[in-house]
N, C-alpha and C positions, 0 to 999 in steps of 0.2 A: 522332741518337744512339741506338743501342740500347739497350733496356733493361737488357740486363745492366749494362753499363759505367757508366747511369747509378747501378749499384745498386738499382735496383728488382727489389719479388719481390711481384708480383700475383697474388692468390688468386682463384680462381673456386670460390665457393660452389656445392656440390653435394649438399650432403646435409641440407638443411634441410626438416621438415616443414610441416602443416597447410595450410590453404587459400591457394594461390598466388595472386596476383592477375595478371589478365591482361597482356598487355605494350600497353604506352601510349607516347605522349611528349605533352609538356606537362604533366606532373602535375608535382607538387614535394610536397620531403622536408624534416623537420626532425629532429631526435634530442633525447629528452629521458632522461639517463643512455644507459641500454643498449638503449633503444625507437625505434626508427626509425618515423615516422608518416610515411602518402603517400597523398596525397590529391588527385582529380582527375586528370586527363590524360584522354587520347582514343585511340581507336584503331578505327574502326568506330563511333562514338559515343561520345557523354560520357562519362566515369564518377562514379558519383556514391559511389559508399563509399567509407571510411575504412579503410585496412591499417596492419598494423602488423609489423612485424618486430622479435622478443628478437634480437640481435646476442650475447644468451651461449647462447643455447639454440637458436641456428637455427630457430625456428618461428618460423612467419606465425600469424597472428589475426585476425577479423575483430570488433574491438569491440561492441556493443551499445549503440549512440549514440541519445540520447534528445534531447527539447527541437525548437527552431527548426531542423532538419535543414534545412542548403544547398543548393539542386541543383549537379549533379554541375558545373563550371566545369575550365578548362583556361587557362592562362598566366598564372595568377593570382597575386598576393603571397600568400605565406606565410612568418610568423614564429612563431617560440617564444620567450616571453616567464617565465621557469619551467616552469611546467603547465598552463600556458593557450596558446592557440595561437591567430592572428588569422589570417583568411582577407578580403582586397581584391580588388574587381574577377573579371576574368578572361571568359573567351570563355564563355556559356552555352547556347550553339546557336552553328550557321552564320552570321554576320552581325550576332548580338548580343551584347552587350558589357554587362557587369553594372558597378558601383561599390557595389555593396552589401558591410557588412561583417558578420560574423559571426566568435563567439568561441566557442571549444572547450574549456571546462573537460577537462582529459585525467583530473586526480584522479576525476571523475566520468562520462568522456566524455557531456558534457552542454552541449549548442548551443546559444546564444543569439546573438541576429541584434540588434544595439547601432546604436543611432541615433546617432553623433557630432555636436556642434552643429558649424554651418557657421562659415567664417573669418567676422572681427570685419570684414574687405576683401577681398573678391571672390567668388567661388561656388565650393561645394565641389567636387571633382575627379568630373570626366567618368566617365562608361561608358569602360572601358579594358581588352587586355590586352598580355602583351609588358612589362609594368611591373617596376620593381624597389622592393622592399616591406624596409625593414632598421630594425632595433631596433639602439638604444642606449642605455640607462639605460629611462625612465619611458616614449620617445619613437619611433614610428617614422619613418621617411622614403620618401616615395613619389619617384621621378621617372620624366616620360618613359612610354614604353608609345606603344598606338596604337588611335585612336578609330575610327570609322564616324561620317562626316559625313553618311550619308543615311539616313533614318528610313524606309529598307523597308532591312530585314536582306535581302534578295535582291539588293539591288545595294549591293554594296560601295564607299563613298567612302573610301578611306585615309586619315589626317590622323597625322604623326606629332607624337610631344608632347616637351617636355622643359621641364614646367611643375613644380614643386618645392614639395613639401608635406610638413608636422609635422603627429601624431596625438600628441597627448599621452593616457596612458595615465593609469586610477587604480588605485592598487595591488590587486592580485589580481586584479581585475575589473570591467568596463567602461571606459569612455573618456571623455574630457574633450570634446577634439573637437578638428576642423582647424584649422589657422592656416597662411597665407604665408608662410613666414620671410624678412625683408630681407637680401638676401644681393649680396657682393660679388665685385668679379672677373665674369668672359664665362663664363655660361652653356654645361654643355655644350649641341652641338646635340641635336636632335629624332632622337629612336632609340627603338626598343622591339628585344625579347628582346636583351639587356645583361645583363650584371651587376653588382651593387652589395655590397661589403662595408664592413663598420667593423670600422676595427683603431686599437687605441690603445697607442704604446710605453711599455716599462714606465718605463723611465727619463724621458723626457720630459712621459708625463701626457696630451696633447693628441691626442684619438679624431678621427681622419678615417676619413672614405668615399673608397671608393673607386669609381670606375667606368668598367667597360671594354668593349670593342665594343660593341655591337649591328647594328641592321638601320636604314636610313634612305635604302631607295630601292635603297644599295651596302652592303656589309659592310664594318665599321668595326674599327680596333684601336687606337683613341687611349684615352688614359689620362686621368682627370680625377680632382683629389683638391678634396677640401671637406672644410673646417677645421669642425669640428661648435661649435668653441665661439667664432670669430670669424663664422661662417658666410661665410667667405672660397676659392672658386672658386679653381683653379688649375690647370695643366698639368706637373705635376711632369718632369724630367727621368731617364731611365733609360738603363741602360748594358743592355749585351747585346742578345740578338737580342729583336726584339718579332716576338710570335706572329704569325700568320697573320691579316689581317680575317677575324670570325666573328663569326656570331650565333647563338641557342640552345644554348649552351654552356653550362658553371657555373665557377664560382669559388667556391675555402671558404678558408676561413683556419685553419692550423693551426700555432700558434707563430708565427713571426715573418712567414712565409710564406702568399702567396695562389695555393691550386691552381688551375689551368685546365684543363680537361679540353674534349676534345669540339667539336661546331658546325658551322655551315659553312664552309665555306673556298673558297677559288678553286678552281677546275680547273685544276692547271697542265698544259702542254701543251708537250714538250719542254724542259724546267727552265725553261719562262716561265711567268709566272702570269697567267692571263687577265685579260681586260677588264674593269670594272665588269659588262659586260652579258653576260658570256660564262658559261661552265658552270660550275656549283657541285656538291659533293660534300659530305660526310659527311667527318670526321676522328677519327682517333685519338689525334692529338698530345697532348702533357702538357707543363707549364709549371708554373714555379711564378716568384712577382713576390718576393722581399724586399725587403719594408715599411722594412726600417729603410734598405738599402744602397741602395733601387730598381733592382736587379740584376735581369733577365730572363734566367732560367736554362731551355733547354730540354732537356727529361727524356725525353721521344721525339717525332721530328723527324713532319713532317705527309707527307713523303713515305715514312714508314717501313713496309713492308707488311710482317706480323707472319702469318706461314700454319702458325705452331706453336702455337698459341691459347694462348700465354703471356702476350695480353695482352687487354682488351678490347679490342674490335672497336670501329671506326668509329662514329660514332654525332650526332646531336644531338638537342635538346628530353627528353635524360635526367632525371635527377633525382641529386643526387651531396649527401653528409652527412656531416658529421666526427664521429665516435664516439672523444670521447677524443682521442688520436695517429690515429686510423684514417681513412682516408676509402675511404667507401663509392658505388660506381656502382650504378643500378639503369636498366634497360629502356632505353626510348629507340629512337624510329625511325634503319635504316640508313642508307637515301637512296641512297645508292649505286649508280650506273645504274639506276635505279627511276624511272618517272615519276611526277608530282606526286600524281597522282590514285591512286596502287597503292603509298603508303608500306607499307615493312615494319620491326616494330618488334621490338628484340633482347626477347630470353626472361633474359638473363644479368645475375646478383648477382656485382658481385668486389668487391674490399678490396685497401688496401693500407696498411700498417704505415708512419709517415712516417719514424718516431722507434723508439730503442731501447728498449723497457717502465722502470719506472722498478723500483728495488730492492721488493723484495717487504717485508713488516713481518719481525721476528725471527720464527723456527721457535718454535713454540708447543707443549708437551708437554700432551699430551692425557693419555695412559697409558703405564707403562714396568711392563715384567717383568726378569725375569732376563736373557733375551736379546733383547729386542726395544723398540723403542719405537713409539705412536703419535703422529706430532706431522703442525701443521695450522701453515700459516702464511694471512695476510689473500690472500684473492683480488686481482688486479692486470688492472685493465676490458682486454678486447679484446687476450689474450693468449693462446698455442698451447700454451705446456705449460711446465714448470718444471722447472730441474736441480737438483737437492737433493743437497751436496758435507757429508762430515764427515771429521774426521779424531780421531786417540783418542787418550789418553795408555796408559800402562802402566795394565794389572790395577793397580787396589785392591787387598789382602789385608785379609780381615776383619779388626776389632779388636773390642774389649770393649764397647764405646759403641757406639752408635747410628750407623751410616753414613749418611752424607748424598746427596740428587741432586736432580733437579728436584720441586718442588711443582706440581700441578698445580692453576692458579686458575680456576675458573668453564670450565672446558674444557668448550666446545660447538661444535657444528656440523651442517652441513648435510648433511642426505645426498647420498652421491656415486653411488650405486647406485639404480636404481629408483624407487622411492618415495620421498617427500621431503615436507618439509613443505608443504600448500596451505593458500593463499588464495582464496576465491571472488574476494577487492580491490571487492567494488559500490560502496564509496565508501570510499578509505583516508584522506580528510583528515578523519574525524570521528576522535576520540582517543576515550576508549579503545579499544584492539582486542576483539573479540568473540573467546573462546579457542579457539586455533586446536591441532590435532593436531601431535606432534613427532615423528617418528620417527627413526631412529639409524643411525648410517654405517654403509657396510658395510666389512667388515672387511677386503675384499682390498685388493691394492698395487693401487694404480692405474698402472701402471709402463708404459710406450709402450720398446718396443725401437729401437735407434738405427736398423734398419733399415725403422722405418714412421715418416712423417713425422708429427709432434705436430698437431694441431688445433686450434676450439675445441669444449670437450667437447659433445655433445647434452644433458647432462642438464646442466651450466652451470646455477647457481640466480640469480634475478631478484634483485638486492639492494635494497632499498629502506630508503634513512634518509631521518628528517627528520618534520615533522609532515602536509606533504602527498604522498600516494601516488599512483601509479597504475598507474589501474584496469586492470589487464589479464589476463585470464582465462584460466586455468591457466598462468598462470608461480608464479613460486617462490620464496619468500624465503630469501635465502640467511642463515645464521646464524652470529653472529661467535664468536670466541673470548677467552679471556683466559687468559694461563696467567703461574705466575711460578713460579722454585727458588729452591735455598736449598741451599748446602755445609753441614752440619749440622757445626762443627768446635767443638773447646773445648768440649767436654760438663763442665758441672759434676758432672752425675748421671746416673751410665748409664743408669738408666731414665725419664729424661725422654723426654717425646716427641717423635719427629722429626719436620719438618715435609718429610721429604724421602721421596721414592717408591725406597727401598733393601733392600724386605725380600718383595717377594712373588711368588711365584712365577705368580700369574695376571695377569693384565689389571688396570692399576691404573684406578678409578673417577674420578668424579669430577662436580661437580655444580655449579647457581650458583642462585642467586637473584635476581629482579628488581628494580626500584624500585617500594618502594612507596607513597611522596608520601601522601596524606591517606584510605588506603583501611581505615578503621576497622573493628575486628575482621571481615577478612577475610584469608584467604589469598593472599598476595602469591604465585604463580607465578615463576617463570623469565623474566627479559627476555623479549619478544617478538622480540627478537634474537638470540636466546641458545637454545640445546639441550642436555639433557644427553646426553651420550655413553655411558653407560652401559647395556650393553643388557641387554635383557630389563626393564627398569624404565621407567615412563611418567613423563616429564618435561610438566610444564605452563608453560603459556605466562604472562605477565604481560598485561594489561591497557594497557598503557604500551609503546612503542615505543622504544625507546633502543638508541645502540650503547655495546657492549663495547671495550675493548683492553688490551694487555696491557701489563702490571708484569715488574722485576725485582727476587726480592730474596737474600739471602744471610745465614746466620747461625746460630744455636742457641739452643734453650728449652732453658729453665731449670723446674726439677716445682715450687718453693714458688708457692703460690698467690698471695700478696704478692710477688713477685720477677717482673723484667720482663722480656719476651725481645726481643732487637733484631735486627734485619734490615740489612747494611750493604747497599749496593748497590755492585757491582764498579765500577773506575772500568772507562772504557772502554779508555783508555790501558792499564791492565793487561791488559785484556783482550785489545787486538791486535797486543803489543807486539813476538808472536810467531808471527802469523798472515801466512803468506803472502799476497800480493798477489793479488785477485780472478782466478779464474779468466772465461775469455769465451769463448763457443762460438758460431760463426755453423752455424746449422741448414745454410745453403745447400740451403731446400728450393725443390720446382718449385711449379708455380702449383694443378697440382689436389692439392687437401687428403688426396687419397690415394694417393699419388704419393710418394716417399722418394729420399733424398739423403744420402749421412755425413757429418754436422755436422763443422765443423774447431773445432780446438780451439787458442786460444792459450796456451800454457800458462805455470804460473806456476814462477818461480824456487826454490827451496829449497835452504835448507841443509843440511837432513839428512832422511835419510828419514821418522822421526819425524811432520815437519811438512809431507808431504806432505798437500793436498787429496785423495779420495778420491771418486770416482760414486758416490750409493747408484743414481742413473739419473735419468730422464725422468719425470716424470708429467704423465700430462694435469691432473689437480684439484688442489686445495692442500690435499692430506689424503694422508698416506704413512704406510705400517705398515713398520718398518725392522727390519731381523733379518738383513740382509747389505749390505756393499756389495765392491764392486769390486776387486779387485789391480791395479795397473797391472805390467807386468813390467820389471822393469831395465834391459832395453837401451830403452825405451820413454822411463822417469823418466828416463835418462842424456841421452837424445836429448831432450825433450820440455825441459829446462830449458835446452838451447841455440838451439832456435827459437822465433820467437816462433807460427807457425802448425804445427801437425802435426796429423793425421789424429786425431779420436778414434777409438781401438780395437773394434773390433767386439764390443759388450758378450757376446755369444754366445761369444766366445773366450777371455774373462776370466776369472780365477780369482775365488771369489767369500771372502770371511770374513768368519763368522758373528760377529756380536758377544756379545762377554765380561759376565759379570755382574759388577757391584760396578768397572764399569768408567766412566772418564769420557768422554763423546764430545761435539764440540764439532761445529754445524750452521753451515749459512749455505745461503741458498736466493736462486736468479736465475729471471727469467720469463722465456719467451723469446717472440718472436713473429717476423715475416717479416723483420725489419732485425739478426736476429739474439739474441743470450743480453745480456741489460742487467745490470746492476750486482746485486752481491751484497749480500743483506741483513746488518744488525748478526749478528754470531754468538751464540748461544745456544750452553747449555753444560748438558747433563743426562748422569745416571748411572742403567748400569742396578742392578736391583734384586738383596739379596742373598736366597735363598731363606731362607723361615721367618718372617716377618714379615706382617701382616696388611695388606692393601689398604685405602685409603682411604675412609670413608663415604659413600655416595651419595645422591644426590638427595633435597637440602639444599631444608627449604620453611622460611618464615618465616610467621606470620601475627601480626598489630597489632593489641592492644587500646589502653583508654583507656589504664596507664600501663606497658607494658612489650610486649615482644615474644616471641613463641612460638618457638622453635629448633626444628626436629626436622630427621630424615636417616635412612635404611636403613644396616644394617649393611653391611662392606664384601662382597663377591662372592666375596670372596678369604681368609677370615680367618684358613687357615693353623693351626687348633686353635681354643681358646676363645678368644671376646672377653672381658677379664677387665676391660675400663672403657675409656671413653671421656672424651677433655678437648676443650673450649671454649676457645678463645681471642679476644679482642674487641681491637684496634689500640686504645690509648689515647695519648691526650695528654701531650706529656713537656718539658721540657726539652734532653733529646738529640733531639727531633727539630727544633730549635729551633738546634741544635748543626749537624746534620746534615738535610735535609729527607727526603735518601734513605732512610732508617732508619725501620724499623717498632719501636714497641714494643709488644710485646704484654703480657697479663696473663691468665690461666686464669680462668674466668669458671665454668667447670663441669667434674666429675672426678666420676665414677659408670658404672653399667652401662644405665642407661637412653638411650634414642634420642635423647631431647625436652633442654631445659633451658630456663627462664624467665630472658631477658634484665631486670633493673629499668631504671625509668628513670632511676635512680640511677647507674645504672654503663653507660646510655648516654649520661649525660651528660657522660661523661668520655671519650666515644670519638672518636678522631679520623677525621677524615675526610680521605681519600688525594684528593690531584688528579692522579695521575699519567697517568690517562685522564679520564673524568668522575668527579663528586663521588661517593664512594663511601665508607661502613664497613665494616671490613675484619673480616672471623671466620675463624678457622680450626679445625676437627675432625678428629681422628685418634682412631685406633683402638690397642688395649694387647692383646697375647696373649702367651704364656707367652715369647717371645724380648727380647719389648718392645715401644717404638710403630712404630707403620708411618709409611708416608706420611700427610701432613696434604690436608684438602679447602681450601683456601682459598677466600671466597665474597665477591664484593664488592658488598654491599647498596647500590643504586645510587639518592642522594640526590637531590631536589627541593632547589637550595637556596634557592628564592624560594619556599618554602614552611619548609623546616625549619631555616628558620633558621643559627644555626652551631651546630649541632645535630653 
């Protein structure tokens, strides 16, 4: 079956830096997030380093690995277990054969070589390689592999194995030790280089292994499943064609599905397939098993010869990795009319997309002027670029009151340009972080023309949540954001102030705060997640690792300083009650990443032009400065809602319009990557700004004493004339919210011309704390000039609450 047909659109990576590592086969690969670790294989001799490859940043690395360092082994078990990594067995020279095991802390890349106790019945597992090594829950599974029956490494006695062993693991680190598990049902036979997965359905609960070919004298394609929790053997039945007998091949499990890549295979010899004892080749074939249907579906056939390097090349003893939906090929001897002794092994990284990216988070407003906006939405793992679609209502016309649009909450981010926030990472699971430098986006669109195919970016930042990290040297934390609006409508008092970014003519600001848990009179920073966006102003890091997300919220303040201001939250049913039906764009790109193709577009129905979807474009990052997007031309919109596929238009040819001030415009963003454009995120709904109104306060620092908290913030960038006073708002506890969960109520906490204001803990003790992402109190500050208030900074002070209580 060719590739096309089956749908596949294989990448070969080309543009990846730093130090390559040479081409092998026999090593193996694990992925921990977006970190591809590969360890071992041969090619001219052992290798004994650790590689590592970012899959967002295309660079290789080479660790700085401390501790029990392994010698270099080749066919060995390798699992990931979190951020630990276990290393079994494996070929340590010509003729010798190791059973040693050895553990990788990766948070620290740091080696320790773990003595397991032997079974409570029989003796622990032989010198072996060829073995298959798989983790499930606490426990690994060894079977199978292939010994040296003769104690001179120079003369080889084969012995194959298919003897079955548990590694119970203890949490984080180290091991309990061997056992035999009693197990029922015929034994597979005696095999090595096989593969083994565990997949467990969702619906039914009960995790089986899998395992398929290996080598046993002949090349083998039989199927064996073991019930992990009866420990019951069996030979499942399947439908379609079964692959080819192969050994040194992989299998990954991605969703429901087990891929097969690669191995050896028969020599066929005018459409027969040879003898057990006849010639063997290298293959390129793909397959994938579904687990739940046991359907054998093949995705490119073993006879397929591929001479437009659209595909990987022939191969066995690779190493293949699932990142996310992705699965990754790397190296691997050809074999291919090659004698035994003069293997050659490929140089080539490709990927391929199994699955369609999943919807991206809502469009995030970062900053909005008169006519432009910046907005950021969450990054989406192991994705080519993203189509970001708006469409507008009618011009606003000024009124008397305070115009309302998006607030921006805690807007931060990572640089997409050059510079970017670093980590040295020498050891990320010690909590608190050491403070790290933030520097601020660059302000271009990061826009990809439909005429150059999307990627993934180079400068792609590392993300790391959670309390253990790793350690990987010059990658890049990538930094979240939080943003939320507010329709500022029903003003009681025209000079109340608006929590909405409607009045300035510069770059709206914006800033956040971190968590600061029990750090007494000291200066809480900015999440460690977290950046402020504001440039030319230095944003500091927190101490504390946490992530951000984002709020929505809607409404209007009220100026009496007793009098509460609430935030509805739109329902969502209003909100798409009139929103066309996701647009879906298949890239239809080729296999090299720099290579282009014009996306097709399926387009969506509408009733009026009004609610036409609109292109702002492509972007490679999830960070876009907006100030135009696209026309489509009418015989285009007339045709384009009668099919379901038509051409996207050559953005070159397009008319472009600039966006209106005091206008409303509604977002939605899709990721795209090789299986095409995936689902569109919730819509977001910001407005731009009217001129004359002051920009929002920046870069919002908190610092804690014994009984109260310190506020302060920079005036805004933007202030449009004098700043004539600034207000404090603090989310308190209510009854309506009790009413409603969605609903903020605020109360003005400070109204003056100074920066600072003193939180008590009298009137923090009446503050609520939001769960709509993590525990957080909620502040907001804006700015008053001679028009009125501007946009408000909203900052979500982010709680410990096994610390503070209900605080």
């Amino acid at each position: 079956m060719a590739a096309a047909a089956a749908g596949l659109s294989w990448r070969r990576v080309s543009s990846f830096t730093g130090p390559v590592p040479r081409s092998r086969h026999g090593h193996r690969a694990v992925a921990i997030r977006e970190l591809v670790i590969i360890f071992g294989g041969g090619n001219e001799g052992i290798a004994d380093e650790l590689h590592v490859y970012n899959t967002a940043t295309n660079q290789w690395f080479l660790p700085a690995v401390r501790g029990d360092i392994p010698p270099g082994c080749a066919a060995h078990g390798f699992v990931c277990d979190g951020t630990r990594i276990l290393v079994f067995g494996g070929m340590v020279e010509y003729g010798r054969y190791s059973n040693d095991l050895y553990e990788l802390q990766a948070s620290r890349w740091l080696w320790k070589k773990v003595k397991p106790q032997a079974p409570s019945t029989g003796s622990p597992p032989c010198p072996r390689l060829g073995h298959s090594f798989s983790l499930y829950g606490n426990k690994c599974y060894l079977f199978g592999g292939l010994a040296n029956e003769s104690e001179d490494s120079n003369n080889n006695v084969p012995r194959y194995l298919n003897d079955f062993y548990e590694l119970e693991l203890q949490h984080g680190s180290g091991v309990v030790g061997w056992s035999i598990p009693v197990t029922k049902g015929i034994l597979p036979s005696p095999r090595e280089s096989h593969t083994a997965i565990v997949y467990c359905r969702k619906d039914l609960g009960s995790p089986k292994m899998y395992i398929f070919g290996g080598m046993c004298g002949c090349r083998l394609n039989d199927l064996w499943e073991l019930d992990i929790e009866t420990m019951t053997w069996s030979r499942p039945e399947t439908k379609g064609t079964v692959p080819l007998p192969r050994s040194l091949h992989t299998a990954n499990v991605i969703g429901n599905k087990m891929y097969v890549f690669g191995g050896w295979v028969p020599q066929s010899a005018g459409g027969e397939i040879s003898a057990h004892d006849g010639e063997w080749k290298c293959t390129g074939s793909f397959s994938y098993l579904n687990l739940d249907t046991t359907e054998w579906i093949g995705l490119i056939s073993d006879c397929q010869e591929d001479k437009s390097n659209l595909l990987p090349g022939p191969r066995a003893g690779h190493c293949a990795v699932a990142v996310g939906t992705r699965l990754y090929i790397w190296s691997g001897r050809d074999g291919y009319r090659k004698a035994w002794n003069n293997q050659v092994c490929c140089k080539d990284l490709w990927y391929l997309d199994t699955e369609k990216p999943p919807a991206p988070s809502q469009v995030q407003l970062i900053r909005a002027t008169t006519n432009s906006f910046q907005v950021k939405w969450d990054e989406v793992p192991t994705v080519e670029g993203y189509l970001l679609q708006l469409h507008s209502d009618s011009p606003v016309p000024s009124v008397t009151g305070t115009p309302g649009t998006g607030v921006p909450e805690t807007s931060v981010l990572s640089s997409q340009g050059g510079s970017s926030l670093h980590q040295s990472l020498q050891s990320l699971t010690s909590i608190p972080f050491p403070e790290m430098k933030v520097d601020h986006p660059s302000q271009t669109n990061n826009v990809i023309p439909n005429n150059v195919q999307v990627s993934l970016s180079s400068n792609s930042l590392l993300k790391i949540e959670g309390k253990e990290k790793i350690a990987a040297p010059e990658n890049k934390i990538t930094q979240e954001t939080m943003q939320s609006h507010a329709d500022a409508t029903g003003f009681k008092e025209s000079n109340a102030p608006s929590l909405s970014p409607v009045c300035t003519s510069s770059p709206q600001t914006s800033a956040n705060v971190g968590e600061l848990h029990d750090l007494d009179k000291r200066t809480v920073n900015p999440d460690a997640s977290v950046s402020s966006t504001v440039s030319s102003t230095q944003t500091m890091v927190t101490q504390q690792a946490v992530k951000t997300e984002s709020s929505s919220t809607n409404g209007a303040v009220v100026k009496d300083e007793t009098s509460l201001t609430t935030f509805n939250s739109k329902s969502e049913a209003a909100e798409t009650a009139f929103i066309m039906p996701s647009t879906r764009v298949n890239t239809g790109q080729t296999n090299d990443t720099h290579s282009s193709k014009t996306p097709l577009r399926q387009m969506a129905t509408g009733k009026t032009r009004e609610r036409q979807w609109c292109d702002v474009g492509i972007f490679k990052s999830n960070i876009a400065v907006v100030s135009q997007f696209y026309l489509l031309p009418e015989e285009t919109l007339s045709i384009s809602n009668k099919m379901e596929n038509a051409d996207v238009p050559d953005y070159r040819l397009l008319k472009k319009q600039d966006l209106f001030p005091g206008t409303v415009y509604r977002f939605r963003v899709a990721a795209i990557n090789g299986c095409g454009v995936g689902p569109f995120s919730k819509v977001s709904e910001f407005k731009t700004c009217i001129p004359g109104f002051p920009g929002a306060p920046s870069t919002v620092k908190i610092t804690k004493s014994v009984d109260c908290i310190h506020l302060s913030w920079e005036p805004p960038a933007s202030p449009s004339g004098n700043i004539l006073e600034y207000s404090a708002y603090l989310a308190i506890r209510s009854t309506q919210l009790q009413e409603n969960p969605n609903q903020l109520v605020f109360m003005r906490i400070y109204c003056g011309l100074k920066t600072s204001c003193i939180v008590t803990a009298a009137q923090l003790s009446n503050a609520h704390v939001d769960y709509t992402s993590r525990p957080a109190i909620v502040f907001r500050i804006s700015a008053k000039n001679e028009r009125g208030y501007g946009p408000a900074t909203q900052v979500r002070w982010l709680q410990d609450m096994k610390t503070s209580g209900s605080k």
